[in-house]
Backbone as CSV, one residue per row, in Angstrom:
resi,resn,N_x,N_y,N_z,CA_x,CA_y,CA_z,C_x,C_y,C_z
1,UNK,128.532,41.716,131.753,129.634,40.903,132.265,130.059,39.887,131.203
2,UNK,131.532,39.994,130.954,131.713,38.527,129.947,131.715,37.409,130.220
3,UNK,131.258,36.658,129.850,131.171,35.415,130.556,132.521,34.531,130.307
4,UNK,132.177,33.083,130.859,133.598,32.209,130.783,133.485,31.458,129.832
5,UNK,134.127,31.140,129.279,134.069,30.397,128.321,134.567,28.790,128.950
6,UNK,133.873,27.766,129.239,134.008,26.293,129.546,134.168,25.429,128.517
7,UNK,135.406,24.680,128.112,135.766,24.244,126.875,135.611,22.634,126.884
8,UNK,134.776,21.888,126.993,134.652,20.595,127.619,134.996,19.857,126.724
9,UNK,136.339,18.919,126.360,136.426,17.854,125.587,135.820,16.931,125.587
10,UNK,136.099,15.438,124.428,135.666,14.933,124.434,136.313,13.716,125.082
11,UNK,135.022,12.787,126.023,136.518,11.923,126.835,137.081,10.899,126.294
12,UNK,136.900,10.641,124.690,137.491,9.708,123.883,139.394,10.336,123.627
13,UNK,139.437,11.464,123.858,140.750,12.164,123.966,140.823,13.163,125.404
14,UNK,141.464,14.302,125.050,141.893,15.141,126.325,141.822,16.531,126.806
15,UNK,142.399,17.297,127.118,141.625,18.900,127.720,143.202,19.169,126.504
16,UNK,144.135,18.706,126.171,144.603,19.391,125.084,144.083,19.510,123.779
17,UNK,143.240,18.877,123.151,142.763,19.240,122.177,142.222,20.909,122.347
18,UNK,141.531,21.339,123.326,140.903,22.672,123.442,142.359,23.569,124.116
19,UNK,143.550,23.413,124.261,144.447,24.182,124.822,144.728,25.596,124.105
20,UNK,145.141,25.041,123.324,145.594,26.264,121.664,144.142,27.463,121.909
21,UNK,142.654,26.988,121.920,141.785,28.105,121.134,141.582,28.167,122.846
22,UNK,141.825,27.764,124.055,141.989,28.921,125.374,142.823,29.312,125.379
23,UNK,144.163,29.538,125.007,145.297,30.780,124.737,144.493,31.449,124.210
24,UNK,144.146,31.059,122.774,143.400,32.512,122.086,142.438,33.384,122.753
25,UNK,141.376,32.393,123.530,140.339,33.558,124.196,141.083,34.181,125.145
26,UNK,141.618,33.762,125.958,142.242,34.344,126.773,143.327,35.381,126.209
27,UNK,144.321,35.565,125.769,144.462,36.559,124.834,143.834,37.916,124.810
28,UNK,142.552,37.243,124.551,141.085,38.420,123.762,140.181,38.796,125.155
29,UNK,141.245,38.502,126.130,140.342,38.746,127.451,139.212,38.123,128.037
30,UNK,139.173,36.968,127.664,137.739,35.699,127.962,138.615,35.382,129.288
31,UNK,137.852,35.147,130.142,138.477,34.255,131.634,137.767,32.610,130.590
32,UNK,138.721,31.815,131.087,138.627,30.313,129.997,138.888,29.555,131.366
33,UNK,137.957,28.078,131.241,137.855,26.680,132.048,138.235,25.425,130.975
34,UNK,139.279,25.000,131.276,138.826,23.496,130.216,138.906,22.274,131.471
35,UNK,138.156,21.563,132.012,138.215,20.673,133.194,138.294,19.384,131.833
36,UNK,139.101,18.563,132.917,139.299,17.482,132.410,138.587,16.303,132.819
37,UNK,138.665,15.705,131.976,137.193,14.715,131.628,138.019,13.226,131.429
38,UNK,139.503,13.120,131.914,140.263,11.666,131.428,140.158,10.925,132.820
39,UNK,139.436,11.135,133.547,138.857,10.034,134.678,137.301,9.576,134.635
40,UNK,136.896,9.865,133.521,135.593,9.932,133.829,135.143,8.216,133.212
41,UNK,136.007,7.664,133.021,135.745,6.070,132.013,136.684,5.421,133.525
42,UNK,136.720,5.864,134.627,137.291,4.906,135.467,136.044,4.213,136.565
43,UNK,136.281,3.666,137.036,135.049,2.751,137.915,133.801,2.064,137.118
44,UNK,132.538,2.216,137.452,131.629,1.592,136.838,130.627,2.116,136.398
45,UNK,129.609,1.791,135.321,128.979,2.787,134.685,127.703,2.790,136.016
46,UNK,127.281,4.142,135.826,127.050,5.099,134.571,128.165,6.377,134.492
47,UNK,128.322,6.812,133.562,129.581,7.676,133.385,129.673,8.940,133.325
48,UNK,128.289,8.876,132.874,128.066,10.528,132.468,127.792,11.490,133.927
49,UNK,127.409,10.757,134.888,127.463,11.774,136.225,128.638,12.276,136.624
50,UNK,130.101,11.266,136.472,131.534,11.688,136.286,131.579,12.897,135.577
51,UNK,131.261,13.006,134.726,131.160,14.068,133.501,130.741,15.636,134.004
52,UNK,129.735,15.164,134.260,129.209,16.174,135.610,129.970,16.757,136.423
53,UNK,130.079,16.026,136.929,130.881,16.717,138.469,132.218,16.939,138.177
54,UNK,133.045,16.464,137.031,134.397,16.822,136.492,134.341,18.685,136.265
55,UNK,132.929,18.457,135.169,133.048,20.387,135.144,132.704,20.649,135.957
56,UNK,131.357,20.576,136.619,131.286,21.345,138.049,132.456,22.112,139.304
57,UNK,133.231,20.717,139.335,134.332,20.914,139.563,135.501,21.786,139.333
58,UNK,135.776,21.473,138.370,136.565,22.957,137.209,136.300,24.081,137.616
59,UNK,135.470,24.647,138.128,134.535,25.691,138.258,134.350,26.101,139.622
60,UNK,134.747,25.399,140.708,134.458,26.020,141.818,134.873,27.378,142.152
61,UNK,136.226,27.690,141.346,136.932,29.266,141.957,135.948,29.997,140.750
62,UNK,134.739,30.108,139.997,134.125,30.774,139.476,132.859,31.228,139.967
63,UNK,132.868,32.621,140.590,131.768,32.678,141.086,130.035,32.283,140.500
64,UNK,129.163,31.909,141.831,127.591,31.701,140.509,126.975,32.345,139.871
65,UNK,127.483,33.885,140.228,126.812,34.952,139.108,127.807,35.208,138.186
66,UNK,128.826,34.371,137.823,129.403,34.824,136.703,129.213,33.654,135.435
67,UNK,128.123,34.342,134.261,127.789,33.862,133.081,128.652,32.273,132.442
68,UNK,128.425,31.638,132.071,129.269,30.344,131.331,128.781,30.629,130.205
69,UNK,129.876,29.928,129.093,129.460,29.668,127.716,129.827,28.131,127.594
70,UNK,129.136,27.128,127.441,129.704,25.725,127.634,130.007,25.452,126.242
71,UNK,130.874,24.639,125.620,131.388,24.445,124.719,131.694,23.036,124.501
72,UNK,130.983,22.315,123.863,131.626,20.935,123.980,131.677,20.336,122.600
73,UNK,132.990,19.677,122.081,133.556,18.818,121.071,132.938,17.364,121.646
74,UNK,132.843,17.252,119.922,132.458,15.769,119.590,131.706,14.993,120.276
75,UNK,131.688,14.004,121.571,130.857,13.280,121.767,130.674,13.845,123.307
76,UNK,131.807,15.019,123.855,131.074,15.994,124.879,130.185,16.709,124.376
77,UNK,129.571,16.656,123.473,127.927,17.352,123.364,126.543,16.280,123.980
78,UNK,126.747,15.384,124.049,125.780,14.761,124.731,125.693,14.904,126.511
79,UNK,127.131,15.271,126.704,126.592,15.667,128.515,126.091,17.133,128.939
80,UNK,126.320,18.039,127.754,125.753,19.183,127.552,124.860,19.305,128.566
81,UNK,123.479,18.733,128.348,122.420,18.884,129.112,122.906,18.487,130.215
82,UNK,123.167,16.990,130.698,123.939,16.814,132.246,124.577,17.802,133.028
83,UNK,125.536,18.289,131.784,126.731,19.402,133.127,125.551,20.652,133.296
84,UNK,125.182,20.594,133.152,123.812,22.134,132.818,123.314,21.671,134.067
85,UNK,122.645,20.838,133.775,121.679,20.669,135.027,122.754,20.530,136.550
86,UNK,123.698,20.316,136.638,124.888,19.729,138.039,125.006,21.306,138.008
87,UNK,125.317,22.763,137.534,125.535,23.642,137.551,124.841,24.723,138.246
88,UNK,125.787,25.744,139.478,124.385,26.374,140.280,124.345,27.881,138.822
89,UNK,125.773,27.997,138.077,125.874,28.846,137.030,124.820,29.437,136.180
90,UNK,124.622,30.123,135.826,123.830,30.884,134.555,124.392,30.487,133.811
91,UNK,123.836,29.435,132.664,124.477,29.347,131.441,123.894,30.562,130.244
92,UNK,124.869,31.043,129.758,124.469,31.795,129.080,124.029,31.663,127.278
93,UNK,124.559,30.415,127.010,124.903,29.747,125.437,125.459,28.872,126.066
94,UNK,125.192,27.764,124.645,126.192,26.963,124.639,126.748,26.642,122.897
95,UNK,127.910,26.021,123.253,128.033,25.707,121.422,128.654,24.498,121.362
96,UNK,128.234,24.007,120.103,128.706,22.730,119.890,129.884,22.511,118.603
97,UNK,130.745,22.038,119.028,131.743,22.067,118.050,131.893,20.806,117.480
98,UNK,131.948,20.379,115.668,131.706,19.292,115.642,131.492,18.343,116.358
99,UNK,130.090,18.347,116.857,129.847,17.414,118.103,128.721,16.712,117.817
100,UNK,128.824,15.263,118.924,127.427,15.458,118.251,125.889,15.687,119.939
101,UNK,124.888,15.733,119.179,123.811,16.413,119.516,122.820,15.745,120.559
102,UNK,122.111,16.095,121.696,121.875,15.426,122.824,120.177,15.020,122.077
103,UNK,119.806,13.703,122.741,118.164,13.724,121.583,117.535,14.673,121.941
104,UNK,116.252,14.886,121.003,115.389,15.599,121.094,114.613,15.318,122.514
105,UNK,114.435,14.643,122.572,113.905,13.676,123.740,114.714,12.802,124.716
106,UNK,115.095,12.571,125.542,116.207,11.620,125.829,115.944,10.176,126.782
107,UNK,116.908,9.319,127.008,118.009,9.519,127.130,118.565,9.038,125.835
108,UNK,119.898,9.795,125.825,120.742,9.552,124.298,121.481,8.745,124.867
109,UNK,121.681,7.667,123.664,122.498,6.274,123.400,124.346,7.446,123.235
110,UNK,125.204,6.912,123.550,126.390,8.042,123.209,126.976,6.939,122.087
111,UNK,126.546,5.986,121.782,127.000,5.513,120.473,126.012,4.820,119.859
112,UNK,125.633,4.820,118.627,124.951,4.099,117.872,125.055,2.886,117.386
113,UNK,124.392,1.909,117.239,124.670,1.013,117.077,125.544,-0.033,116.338
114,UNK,125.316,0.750,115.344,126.659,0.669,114.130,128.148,1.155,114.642
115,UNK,128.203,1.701,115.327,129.825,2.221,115.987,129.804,1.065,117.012
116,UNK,128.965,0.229,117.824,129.122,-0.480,118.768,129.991,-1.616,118.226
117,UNK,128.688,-1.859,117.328,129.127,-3.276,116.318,130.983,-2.761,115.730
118,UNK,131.385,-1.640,115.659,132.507,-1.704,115.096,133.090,-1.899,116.095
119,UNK,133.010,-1.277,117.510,134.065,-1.008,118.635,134.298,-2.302,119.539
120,UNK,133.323,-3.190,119.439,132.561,-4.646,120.008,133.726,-5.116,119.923
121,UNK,134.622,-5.559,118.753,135.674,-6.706,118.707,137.076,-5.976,118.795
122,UNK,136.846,-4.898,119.082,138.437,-4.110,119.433,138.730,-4.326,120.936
123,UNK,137.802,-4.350,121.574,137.833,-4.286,123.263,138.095,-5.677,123.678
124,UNK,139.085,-5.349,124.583,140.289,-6.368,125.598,139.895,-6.834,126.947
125,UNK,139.297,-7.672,127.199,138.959,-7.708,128.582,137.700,-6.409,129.041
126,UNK,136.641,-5.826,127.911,136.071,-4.704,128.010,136.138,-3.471,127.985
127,UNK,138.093,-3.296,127.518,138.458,-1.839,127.485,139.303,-2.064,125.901
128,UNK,138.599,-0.623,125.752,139.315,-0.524,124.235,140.288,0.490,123.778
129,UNK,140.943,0.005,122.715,142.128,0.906,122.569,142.124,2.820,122.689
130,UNK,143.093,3.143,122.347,142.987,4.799,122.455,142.469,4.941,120.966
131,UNK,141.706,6.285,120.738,140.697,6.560,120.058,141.425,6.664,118.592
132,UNK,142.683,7.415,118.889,143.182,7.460,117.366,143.636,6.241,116.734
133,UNK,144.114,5.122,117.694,144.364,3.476,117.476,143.327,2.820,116.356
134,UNK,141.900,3.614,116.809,140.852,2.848,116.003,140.784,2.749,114.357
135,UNK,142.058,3.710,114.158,141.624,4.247,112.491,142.804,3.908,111.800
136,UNK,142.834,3.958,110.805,143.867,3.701,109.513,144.814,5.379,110.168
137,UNK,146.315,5.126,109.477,146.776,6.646,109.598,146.411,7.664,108.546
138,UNK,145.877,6.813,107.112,145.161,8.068,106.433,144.144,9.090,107.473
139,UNK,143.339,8.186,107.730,142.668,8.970,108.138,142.540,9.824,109.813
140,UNK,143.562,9.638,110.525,144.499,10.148,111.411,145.062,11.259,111.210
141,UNK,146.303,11.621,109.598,147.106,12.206,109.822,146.395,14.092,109.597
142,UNK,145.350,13.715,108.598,144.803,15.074,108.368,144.421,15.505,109.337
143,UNK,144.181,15.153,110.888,143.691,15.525,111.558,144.766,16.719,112.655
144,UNK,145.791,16.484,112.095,146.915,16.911,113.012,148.281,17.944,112.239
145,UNK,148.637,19.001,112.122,149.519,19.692,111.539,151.087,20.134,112.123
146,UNK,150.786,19.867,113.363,152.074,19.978,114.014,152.160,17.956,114.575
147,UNK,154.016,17.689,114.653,154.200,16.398,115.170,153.763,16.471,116.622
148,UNK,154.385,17.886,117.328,154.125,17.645,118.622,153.147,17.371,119.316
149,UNK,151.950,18.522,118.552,150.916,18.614,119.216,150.303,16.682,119.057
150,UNK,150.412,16.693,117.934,149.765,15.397,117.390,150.170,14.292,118.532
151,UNK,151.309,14.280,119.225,152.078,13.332,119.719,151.736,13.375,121.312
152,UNK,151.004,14.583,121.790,150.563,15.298,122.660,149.082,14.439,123.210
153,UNK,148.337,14.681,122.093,147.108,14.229,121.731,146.828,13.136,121.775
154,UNK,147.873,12.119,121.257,147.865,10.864,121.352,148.319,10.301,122.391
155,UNK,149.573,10.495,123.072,149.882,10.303,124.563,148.764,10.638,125.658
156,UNK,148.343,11.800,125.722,147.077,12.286,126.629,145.505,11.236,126.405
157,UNK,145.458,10.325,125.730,144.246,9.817,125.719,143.568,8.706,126.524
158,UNK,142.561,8.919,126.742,142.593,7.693,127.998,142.321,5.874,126.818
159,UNK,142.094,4.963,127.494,142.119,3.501,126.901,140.267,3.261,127.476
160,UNK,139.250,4.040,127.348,137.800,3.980,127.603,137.128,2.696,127.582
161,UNK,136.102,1.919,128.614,135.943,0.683,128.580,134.517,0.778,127.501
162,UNK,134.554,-0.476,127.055,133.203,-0.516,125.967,132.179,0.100,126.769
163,UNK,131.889,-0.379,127.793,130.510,0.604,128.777,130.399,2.008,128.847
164,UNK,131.626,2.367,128.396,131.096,3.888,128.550,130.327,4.433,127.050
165,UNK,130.402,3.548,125.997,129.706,3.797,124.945,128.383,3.251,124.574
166,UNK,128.449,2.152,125.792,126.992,1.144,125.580,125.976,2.310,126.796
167,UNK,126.560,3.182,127.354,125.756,4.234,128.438,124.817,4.645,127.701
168,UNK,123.370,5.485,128.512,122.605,6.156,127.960,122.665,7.475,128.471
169,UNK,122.626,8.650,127.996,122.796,9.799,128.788,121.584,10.545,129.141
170,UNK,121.071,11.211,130.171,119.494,11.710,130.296,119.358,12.796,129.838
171,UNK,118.447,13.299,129.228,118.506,15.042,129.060,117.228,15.528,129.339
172,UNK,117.866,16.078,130.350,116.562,17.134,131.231,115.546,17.691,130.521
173,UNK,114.353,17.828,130.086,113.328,18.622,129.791,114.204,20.039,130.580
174,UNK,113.875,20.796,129.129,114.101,22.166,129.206,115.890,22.871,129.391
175,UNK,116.319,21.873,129.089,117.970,22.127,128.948,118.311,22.913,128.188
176,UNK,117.505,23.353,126.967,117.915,24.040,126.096,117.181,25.761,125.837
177,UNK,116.950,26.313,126.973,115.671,27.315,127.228,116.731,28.013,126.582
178,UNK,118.204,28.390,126.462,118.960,29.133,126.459,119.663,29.157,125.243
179,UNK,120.485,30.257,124.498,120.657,30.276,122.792,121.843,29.198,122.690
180,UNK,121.647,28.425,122.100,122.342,27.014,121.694,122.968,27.127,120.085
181,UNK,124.060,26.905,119.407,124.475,27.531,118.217,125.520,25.744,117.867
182,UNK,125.801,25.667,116.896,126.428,24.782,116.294,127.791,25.484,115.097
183,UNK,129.214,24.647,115.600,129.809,24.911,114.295,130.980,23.852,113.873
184,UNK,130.555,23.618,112.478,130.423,22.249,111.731,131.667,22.760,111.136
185,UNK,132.794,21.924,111.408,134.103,21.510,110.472,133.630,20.748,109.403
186,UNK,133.412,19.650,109.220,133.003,18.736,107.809,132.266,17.777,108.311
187,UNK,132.313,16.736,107.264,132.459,15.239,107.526,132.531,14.805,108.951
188,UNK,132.229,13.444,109.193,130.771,12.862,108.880,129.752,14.019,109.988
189,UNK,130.078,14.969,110.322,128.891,15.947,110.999,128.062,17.038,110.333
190,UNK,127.847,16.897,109.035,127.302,17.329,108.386,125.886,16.955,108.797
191,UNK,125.259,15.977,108.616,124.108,16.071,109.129,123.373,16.184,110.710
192,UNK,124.400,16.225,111.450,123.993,16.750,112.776,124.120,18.352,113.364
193,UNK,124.840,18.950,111.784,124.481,20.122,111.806,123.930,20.809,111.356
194,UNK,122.805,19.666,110.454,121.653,19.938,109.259,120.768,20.095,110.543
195,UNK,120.630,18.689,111.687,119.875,18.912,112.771,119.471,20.044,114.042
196,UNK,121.193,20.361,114.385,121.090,21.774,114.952,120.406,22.584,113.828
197,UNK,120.669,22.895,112.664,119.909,23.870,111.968,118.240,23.688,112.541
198,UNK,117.817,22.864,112.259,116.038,22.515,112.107,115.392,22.682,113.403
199,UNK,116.393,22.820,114.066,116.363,22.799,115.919,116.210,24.583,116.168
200,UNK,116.618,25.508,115.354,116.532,26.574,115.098,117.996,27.433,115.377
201,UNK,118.541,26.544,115.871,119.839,26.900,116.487,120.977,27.779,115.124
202,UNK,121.509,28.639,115.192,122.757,29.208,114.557,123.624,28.158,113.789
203,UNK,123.825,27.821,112.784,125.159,27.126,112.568,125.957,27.945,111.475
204,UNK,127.688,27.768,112.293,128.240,28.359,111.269,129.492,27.005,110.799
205,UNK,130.140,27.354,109.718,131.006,26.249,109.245,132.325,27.002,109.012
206,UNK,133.223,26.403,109.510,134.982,26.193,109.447,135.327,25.016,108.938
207,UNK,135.525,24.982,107.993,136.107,24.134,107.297,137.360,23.420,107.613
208,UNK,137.461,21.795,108.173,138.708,21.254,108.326,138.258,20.073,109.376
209,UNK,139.234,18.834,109.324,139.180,17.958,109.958,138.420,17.995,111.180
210,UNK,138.506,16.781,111.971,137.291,17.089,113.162,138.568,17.596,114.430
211,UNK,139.530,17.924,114.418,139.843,18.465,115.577,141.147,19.898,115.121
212,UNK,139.987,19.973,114.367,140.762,21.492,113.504,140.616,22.589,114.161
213,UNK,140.468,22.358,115.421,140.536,23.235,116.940,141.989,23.450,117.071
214,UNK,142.598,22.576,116.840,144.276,22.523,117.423,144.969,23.051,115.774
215,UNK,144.308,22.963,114.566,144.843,23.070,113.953,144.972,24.743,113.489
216,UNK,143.202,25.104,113.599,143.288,26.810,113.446,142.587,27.126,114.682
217,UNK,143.063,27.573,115.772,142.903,28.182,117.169,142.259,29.272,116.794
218,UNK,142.977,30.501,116.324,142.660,31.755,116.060,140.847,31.386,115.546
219,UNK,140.768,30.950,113.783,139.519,30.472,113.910,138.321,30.279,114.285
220,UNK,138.869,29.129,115.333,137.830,28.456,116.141,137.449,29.429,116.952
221,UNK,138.486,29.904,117.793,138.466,31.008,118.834,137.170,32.148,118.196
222,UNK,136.905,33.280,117.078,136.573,33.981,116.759,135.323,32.976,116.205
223,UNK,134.971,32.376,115.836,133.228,31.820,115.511,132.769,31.380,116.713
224,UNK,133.869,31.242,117.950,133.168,30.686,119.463,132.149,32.199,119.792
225,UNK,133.524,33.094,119.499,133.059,34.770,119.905,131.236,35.295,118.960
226,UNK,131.895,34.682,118.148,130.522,35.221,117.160,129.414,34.768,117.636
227,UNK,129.383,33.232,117.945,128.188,32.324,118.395,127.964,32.410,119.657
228,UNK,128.535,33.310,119.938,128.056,33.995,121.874,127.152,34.887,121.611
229,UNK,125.501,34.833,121.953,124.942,36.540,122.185,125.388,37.373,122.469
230,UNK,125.347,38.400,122.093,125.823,40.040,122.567,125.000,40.033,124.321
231,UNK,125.984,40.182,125.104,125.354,40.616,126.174,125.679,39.231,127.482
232,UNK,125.941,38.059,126.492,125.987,37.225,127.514,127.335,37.400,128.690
């Protein structure tokens, strides 16, 4: 049976970043989920159970014997283990797309301390700007090849309160019984995909900005396919 492919963004942006590479699977005959994750910074922490039940959710018209492949960008790799465990699904794989990585042990901090200290004096009354706001446009524009999409991306983002980065996320003992694979665009995730490596996990590399999902679909789409077991 093929399984689904579940495309979980990250909730610092929106379910369009993953739009473009679910045309493609779908296309290629994948049944595709991308649930959206831009309510999940509303009410009070803790956040990551939102997170949870957002995909769970997504998912109800999918029956429980039909296989998942969970997929999560950037800093949706830390609820990885969460949505796993909220799931009555067979996960079959999961992959991580420049993302980063749930601890070895948990619970994982979803920001480090050094990103706090940066994000600390941007936040307004405890909520901080939209994610692409945070950066110079150098380092913005490589991230984006079409105006629209770019304009898309940036409109769709939520305004996330500092608490959802000061959260800790839990990770279940034994979340990972199942083939887990990594694939590394560049910078700065290079070494968290030195880590998936040592973890034993698959990593493959596509070269390009961190949301070079929207930029090469086709791509992304075909190393998702590769980093699926045969059979799942």
């Amino acid at each position: 049976m093929q399984p689904t492919f579940v495309l979980v963004h990250s909730p610092s942006v929106g379910p369009s970043t993953w739009h473009p590479v679910a045309e493609q699977l779908t296309a290629a005959g994948y049944q595709v989920r991308v649930p959206s994750l831009l309510d999940v910074g509303a009410g009070e922490p803790p956040f990551w159970p939102r997170a949870a039940a957002a995909v769970r959710d997504g998912l109800r018209d999918i029956p429980a014997d039909q296989p998942l492949v969970l997929v999560a960008h950037s800093n949706a790799g830390l609820f990885i283990p969460a949505i796993r465990a909220g799931l009555d699904h067979q996960v079959a794989a999961s992959v991580f797309v420049d993302a980063a990585l749930p601890a070895r042990t948990g619970p994982t901090p979803v920001a480090p301390p050094e990103l706090l200290e940066f994000l600390g004096p941007m936040a307004v009354d405890g909520t901080l700007p939209r994610w692409t706001d945070w950066w110079d446009e150098a380092d913005i524009a490589p991230m984006f090849s079409d105006p629209a999409m770019r304009q898309r991306v940036i409109d769709e983002q939520p305004r996330l309160p500092l608490s959802y980065y000061e959260q800790h996320v839990p990770v279940p003992d034994g979340w990972d019984d199942h083939p887990c694979s990594y694939l590394l665009f560049g910078p700065p995730y290079d070494d968290v995909a030195t880590d998936a490596r040592e973890r034993g996990w698959c990593v493959a590399h596509l070269a390009g900005a961190h949301l070079h999902q929207i930029v090469d679909p086709v791509g992304t789409a075909r190393h998702l396919v590769e980093l699926t077991p045969d059979g799942a």
